[in-house]
Chimera marker file (.cmm) of the C-alpha trace (Angstrom):
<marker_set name="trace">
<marker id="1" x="106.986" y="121.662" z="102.815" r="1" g="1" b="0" radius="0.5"/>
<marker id="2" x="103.365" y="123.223" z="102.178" r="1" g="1" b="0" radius="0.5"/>
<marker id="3" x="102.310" y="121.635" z="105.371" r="1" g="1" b="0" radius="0.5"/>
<marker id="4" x="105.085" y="122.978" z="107.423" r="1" g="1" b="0" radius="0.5"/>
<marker id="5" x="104.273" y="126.568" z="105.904" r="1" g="1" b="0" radius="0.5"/>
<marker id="6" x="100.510" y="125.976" z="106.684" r="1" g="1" b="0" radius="0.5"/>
<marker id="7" x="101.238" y="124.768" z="110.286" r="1" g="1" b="0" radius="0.5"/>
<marker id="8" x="103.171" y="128.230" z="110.762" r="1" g="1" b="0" radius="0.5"/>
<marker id="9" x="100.670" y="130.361" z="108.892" r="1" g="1" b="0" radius="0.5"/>
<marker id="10" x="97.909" y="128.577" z="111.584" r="1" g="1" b="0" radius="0.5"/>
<marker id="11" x="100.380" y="129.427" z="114.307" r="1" g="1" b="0" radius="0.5"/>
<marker id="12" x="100.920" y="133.458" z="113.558" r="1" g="1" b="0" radius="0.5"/>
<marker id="13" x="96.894" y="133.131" z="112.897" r="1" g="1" b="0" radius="0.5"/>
<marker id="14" x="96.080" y="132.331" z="116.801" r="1" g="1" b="0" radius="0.5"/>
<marker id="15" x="99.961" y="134.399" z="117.826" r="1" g="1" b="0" radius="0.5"/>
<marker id="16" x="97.490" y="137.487" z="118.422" r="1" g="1" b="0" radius="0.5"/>
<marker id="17" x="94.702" y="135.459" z="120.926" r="1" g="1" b="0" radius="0.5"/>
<marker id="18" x="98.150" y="135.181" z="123.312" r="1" g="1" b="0" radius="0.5"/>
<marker id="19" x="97.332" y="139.352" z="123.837" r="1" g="1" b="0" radius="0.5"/>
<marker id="20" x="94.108" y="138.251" z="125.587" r="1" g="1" b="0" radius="0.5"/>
<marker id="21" x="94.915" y="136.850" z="129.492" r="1" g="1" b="0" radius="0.5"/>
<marker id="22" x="92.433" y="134.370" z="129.498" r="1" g="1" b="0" radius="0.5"/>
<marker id="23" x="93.063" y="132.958" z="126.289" r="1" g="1" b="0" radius="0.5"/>
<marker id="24" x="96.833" y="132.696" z="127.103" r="1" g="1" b="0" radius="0.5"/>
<marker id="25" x="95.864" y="131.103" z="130.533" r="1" g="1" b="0" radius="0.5"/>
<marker id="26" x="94.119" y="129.044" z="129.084" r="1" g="1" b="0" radius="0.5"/>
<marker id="27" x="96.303" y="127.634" z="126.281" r="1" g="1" b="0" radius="0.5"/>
<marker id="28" x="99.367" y="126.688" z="128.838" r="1" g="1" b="0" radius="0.5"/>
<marker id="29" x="100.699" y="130.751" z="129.249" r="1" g="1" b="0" radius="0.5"/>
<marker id="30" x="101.670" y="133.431" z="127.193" r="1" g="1" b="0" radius="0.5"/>
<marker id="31" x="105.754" y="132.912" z="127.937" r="1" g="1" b="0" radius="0.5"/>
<marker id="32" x="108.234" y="131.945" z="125.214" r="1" g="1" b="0" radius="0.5"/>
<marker id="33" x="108.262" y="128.571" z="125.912" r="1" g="1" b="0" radius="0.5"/>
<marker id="34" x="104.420" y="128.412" z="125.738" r="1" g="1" b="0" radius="0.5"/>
<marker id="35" x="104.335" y="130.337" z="122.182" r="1" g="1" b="0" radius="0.5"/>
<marker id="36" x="107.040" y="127.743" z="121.108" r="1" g="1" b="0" radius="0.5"/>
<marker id="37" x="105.498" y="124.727" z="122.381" r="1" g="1" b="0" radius="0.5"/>
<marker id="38" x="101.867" y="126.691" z="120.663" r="1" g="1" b="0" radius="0.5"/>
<marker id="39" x="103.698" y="126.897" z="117.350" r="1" g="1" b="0" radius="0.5"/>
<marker id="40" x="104.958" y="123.355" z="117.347" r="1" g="1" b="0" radius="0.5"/>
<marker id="41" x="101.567" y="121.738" z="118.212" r="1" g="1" b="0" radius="0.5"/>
<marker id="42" x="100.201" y="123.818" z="115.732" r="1" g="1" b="0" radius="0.5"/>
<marker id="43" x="102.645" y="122.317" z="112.885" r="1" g="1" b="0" radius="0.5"/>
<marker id="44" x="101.604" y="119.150" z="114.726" r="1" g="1" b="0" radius="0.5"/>
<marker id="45" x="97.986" y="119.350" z="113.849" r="1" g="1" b="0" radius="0.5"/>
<marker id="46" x="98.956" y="120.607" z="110.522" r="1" g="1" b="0" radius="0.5"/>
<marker id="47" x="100.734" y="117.624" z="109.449" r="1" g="1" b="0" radius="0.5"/>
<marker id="48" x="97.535" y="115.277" z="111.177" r="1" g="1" b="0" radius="0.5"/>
<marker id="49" x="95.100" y="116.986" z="109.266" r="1" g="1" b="0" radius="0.5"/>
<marker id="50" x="96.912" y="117.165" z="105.743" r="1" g="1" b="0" radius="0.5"/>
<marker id="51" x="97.488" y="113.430" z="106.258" r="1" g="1" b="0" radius="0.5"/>
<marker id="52" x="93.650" y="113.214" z="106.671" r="1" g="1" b="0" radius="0.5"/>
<marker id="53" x="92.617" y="115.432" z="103.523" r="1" g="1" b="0" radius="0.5"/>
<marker id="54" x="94.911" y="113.970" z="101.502" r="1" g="1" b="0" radius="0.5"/>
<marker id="55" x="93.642" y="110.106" z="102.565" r="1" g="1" b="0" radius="0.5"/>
<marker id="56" x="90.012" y="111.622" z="102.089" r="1" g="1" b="0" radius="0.5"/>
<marker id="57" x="90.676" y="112.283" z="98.278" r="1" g="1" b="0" radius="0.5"/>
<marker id="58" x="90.850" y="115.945" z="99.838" r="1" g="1" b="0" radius="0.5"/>
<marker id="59" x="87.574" y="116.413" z="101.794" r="1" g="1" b="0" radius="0.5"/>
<marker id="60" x="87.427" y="119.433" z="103.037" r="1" g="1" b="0" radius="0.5"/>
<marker id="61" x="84.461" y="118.702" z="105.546" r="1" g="1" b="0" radius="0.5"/>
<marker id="62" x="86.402" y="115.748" z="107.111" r="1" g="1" b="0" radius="0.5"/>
<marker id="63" x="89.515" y="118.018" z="107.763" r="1" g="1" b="0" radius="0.5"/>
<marker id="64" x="86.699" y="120.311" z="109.449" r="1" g="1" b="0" radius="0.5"/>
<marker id="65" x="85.757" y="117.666" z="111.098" r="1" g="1" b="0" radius="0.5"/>
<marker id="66" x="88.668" y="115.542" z="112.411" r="1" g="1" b="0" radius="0.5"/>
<marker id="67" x="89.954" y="119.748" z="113.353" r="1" g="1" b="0" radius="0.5"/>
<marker id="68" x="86.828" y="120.565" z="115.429" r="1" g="1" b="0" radius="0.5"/>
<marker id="69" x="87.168" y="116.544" z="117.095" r="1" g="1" b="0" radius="0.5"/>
<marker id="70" x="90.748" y="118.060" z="117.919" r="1" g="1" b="0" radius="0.5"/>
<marker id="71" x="88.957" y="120.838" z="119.928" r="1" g="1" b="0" radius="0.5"/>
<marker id="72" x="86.701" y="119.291" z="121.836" r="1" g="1" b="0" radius="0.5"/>
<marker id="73" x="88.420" y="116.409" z="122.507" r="1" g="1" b="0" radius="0.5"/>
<marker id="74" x="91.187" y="118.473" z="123.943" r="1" g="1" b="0" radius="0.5"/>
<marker id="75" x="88.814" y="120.841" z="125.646" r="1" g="1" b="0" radius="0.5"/>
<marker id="76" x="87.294" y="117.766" z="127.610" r="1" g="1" b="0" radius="0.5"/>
<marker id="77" x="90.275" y="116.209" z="128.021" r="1" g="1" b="0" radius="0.5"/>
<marker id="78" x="91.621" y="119.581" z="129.585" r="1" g="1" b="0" radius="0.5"/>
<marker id="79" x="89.003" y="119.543" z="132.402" r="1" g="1" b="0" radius="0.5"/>
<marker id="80" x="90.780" y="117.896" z="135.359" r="1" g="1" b="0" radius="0.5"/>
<marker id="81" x="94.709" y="118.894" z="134.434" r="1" g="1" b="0" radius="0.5"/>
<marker id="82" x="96.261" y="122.429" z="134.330" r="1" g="1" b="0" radius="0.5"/>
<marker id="83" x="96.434" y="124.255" z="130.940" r="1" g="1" b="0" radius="0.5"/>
<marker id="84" x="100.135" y="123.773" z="131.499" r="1" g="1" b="0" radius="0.5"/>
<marker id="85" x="99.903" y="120.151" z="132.020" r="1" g="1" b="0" radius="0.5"/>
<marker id="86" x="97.122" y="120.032" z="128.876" r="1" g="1" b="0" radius="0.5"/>
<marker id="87" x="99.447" y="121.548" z="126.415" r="1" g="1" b="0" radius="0.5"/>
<marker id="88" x="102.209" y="119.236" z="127.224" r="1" g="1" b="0" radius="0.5"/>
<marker id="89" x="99.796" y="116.315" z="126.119" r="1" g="1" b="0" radius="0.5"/>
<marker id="90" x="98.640" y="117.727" z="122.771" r="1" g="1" b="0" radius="0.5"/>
<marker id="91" x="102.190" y="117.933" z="122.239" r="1" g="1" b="0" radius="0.5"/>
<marker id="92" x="103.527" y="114.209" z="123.670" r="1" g="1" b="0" radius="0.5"/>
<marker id="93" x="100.211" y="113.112" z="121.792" r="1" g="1" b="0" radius="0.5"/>
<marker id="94" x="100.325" y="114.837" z="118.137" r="1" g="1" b="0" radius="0.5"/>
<marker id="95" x="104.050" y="115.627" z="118.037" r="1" g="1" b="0" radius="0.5"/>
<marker id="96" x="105.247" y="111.641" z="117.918" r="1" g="1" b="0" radius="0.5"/>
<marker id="97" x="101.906" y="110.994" z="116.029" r="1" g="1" b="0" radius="0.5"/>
<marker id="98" x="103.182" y="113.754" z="113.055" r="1" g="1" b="0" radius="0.5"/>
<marker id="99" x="106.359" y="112.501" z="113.355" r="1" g="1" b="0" radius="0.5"/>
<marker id="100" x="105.363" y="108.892" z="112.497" r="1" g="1" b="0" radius="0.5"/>
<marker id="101" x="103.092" y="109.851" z="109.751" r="1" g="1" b="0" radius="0.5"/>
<marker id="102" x="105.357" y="112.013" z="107.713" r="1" g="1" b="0" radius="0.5"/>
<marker id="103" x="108.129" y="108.928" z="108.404" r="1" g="1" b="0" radius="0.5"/>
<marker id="104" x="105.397" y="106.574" z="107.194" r="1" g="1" b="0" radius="0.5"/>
<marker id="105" x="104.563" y="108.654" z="104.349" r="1" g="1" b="0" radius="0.5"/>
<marker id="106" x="108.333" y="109.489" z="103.569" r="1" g="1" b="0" radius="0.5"/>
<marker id="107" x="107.245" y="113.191" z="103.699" r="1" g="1" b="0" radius="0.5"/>
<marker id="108" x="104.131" y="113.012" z="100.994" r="1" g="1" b="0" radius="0.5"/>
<marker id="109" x="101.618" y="112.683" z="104.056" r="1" g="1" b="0" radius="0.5"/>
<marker id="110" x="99.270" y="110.214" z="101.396" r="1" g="1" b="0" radius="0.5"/>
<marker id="111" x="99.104" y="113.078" z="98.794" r="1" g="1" b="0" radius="0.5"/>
<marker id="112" x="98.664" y="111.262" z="95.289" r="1" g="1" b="0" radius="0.5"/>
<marker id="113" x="98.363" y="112.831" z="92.229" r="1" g="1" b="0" radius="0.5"/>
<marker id="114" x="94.928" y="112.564" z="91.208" r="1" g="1" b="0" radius="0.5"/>
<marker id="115" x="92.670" y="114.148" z="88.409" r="1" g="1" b="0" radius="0.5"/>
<marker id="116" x="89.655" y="112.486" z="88.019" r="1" g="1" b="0" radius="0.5"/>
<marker id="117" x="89.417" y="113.859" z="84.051" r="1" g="1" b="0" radius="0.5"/>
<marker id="118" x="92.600" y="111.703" z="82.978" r="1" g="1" b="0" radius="0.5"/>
<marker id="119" x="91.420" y="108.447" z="84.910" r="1" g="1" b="0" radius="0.5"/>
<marker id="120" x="88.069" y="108.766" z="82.859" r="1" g="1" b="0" radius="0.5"/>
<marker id="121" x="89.949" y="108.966" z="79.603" r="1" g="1" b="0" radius="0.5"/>
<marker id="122" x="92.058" y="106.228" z="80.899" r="1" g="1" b="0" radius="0.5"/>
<marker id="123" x="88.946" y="103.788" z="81.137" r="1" g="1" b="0" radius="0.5"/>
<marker id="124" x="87.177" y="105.122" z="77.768" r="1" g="1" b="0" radius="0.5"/>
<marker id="125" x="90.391" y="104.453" z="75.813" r="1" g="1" b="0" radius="0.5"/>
<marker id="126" x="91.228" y="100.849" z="77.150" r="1" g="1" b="0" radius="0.5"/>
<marker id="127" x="90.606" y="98.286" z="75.190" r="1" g="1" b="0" radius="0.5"/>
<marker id="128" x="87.991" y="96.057" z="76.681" r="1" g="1" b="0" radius="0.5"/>
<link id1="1" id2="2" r="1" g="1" b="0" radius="0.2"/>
<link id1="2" id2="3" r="1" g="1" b="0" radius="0.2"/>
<link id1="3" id2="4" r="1" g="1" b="0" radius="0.2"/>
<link id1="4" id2="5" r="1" g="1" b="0" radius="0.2"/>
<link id1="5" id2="6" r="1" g="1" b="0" radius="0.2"/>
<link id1="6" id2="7" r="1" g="1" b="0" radius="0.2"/>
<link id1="7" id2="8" r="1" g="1" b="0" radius="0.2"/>
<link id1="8" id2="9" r="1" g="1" b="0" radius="0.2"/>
<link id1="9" id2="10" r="1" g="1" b="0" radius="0.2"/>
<link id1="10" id2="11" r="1" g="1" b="0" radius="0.2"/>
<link id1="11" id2="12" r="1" g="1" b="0" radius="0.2"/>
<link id1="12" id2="13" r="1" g="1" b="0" radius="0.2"/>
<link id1="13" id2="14" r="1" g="1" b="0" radius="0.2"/>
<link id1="14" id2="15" r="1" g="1" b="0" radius="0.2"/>
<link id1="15" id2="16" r="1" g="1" b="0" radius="0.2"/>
<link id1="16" id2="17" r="1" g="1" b="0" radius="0.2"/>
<link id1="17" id2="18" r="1" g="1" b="0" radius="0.2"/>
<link id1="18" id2="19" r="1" g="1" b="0" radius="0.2"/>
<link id1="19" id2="20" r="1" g="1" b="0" radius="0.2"/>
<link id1="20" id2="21" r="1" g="1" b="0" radius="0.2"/>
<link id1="21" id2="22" r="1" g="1" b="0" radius="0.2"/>
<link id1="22" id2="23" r="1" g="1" b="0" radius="0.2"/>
<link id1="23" id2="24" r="1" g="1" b="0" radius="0.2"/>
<link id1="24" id2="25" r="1" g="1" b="0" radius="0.2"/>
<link id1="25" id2="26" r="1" g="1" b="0" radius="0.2"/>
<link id1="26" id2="27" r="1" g="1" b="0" radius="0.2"/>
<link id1="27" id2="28" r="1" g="1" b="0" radius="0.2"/>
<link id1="28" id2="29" r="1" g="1" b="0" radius="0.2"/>
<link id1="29" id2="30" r="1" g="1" b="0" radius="0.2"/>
<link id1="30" id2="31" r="1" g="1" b="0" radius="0.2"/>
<link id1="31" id2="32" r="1" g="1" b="0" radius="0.2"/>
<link id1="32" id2="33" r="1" g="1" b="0" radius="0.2"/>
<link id1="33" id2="34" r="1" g="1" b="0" radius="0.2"/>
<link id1="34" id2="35" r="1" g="1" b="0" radius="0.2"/>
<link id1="35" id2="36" r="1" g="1" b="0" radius="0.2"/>
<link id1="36" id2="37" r="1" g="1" b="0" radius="0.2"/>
<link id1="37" id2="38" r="1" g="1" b="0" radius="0.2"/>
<link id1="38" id2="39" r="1" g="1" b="0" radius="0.2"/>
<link id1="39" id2="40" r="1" g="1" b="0" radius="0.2"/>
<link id1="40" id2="41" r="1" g="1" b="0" radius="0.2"/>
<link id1="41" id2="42" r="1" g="1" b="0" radius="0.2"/>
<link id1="42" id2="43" r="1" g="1" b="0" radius="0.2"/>
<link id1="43" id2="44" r="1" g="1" b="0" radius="0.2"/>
<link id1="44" id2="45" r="1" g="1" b="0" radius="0.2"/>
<link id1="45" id2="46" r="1" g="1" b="0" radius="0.2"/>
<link id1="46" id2="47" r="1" g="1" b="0" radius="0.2"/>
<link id1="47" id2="48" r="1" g="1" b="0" radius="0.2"/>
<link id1="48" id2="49" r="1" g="1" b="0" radius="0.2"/>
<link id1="49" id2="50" r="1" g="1" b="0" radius="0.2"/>
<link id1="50" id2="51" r="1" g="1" b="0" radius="0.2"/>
<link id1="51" id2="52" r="1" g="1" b="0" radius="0.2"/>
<link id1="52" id2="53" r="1" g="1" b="0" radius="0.2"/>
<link id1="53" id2="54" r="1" g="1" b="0" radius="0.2"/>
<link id1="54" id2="55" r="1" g="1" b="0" radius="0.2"/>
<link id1="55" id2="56" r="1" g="1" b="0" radius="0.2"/>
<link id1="56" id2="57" r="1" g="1" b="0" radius="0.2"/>
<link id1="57" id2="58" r="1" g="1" b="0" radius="0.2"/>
<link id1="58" id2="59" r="1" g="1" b="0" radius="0.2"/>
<link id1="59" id2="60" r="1" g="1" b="0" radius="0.2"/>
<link id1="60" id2="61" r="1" g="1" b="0" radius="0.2"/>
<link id1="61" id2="62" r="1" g="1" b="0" radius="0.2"/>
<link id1="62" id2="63" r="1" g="1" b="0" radius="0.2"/>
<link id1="63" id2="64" r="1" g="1" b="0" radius="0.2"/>
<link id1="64" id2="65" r="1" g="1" b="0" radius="0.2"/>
<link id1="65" id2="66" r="1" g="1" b="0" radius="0.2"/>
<link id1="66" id2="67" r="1" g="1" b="0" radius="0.2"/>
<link id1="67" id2="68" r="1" g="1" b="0" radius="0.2"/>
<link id1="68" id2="69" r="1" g="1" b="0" radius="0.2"/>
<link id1="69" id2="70" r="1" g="1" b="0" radius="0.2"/>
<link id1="70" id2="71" r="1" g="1" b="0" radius="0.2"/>
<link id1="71" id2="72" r="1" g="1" b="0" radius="0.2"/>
<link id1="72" id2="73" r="1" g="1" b="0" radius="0.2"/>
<link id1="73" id2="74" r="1" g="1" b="0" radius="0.2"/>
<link id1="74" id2="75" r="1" g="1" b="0" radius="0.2"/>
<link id1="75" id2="76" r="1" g="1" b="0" radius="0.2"/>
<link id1="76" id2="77" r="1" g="1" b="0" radius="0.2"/>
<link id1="77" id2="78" r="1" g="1" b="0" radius="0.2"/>
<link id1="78" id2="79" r="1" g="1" b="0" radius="0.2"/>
<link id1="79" id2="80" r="1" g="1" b="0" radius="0.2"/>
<link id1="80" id2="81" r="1" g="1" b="0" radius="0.2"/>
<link id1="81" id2="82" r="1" g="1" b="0" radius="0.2"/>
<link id1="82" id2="83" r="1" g="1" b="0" radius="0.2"/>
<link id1="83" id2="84" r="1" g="1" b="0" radius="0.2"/>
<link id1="84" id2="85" r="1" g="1" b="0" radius="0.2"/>
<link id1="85" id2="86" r="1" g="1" b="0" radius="0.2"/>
<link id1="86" id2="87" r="1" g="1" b="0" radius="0.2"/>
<link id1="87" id2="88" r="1" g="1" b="0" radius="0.2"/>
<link id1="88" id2="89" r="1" g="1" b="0" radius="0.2"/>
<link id1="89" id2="90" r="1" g="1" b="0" radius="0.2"/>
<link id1="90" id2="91" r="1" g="1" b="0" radius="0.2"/>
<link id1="91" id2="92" r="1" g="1" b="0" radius="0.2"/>
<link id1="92" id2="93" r="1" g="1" b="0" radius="0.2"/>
<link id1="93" id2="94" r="1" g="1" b="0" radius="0.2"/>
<link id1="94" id2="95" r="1" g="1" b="0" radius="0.2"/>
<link id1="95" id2="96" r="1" g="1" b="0" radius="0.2"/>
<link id1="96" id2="97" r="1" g="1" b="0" radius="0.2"/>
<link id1="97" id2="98" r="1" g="1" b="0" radius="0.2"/>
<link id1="98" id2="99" r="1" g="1" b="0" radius="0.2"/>
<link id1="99" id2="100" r="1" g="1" b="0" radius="0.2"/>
<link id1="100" id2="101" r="1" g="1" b="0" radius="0.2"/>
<link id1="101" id2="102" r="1" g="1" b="0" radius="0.2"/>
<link id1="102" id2="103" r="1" g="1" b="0" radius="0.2"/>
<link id1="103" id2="104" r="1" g="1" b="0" radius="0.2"/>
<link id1="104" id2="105" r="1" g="1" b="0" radius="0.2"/>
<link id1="105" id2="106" r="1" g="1" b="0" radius="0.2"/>
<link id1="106" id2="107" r="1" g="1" b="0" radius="0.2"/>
<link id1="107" id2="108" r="1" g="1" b="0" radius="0.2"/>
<link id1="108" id2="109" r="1" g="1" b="0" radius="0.2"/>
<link id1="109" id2="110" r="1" g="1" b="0" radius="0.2"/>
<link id1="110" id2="111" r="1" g="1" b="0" radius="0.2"/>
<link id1="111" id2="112" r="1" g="1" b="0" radius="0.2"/>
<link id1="112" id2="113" r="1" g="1" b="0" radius="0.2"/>
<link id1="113" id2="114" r="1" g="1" b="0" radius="0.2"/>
<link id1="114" id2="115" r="1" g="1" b="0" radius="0.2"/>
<link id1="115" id2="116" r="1" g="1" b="0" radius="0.2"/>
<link id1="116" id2="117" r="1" g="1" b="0" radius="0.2"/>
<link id1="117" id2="118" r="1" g="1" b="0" radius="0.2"/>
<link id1="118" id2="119" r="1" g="1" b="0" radius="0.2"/>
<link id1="119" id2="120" r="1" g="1" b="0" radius="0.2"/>
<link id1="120" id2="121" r="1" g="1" b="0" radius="0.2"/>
<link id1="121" id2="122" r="1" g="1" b="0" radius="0.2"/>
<link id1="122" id2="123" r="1" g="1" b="0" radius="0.2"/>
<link id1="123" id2="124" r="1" g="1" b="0" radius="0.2"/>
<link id1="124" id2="125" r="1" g="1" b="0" radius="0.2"/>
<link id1="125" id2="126" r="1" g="1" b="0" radius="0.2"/>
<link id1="126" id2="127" r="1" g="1" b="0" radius="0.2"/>
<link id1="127" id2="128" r="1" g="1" b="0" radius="0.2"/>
</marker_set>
């Protein structure tokens, strides 16, 4: 559920760059259908990178880094087909790819309770 709420919090972040044409233009259109399709791609990339930061024992950098590969990837990728066209990848891409994972995770996207101080205690109060 966090994810889902952070996915929507990153969509009404970038809602405002859909003012500015060439921004818009560039991101598939600033109609409803291109805000919805934004907002769902958005969730989409949400769910990836939680999946990531929570596999990473919740490395920050690597989120940063698997969100900028995202980017660029998608900004080279977006050279020889229309915005239009581009969007409608990201979303056949990451859409099925969230889908899967939270499936695959049954919702918990890898997240594992984990506190370092208890698994120290754990080993210095085993018996050997």
């Amino acid at each position: 559920m966090g994810t889902l709420i952070l996915g929507l919090l990153w969509a009404l972040w970038h809602l405002p760059e859909f003012l500015v044409p060439s921004w818009a233009a560039q991101s598939g259109g600033s109609d409803f259908f291109a805000i919805v399709k934004f907002v769902i791609i958005a969730i989409s990339f949400a769910i990836v990178i939680t999946w990531v930061f929570n596999n990473t024992k919740g490395s920050v950098f690597i989120a940063i880094l698997v969100h900028a590969s995202i980017d660029d990837f998608s900004g080279l990728l977006g050279v020889p087909f229309s915005p239009s066209d581009m969007a409608n990848i990201i979303l056949a891409s990451f859409g099925p790819l969230a889908v899967v994972l939270v499936a695959l995770t049954r919702g918990r996207l890898g997240y594992q309770d984990y506190h370092p101080e208890e698994a120290r205690a754990d080993r210095t109060t085993a018996p050997a």
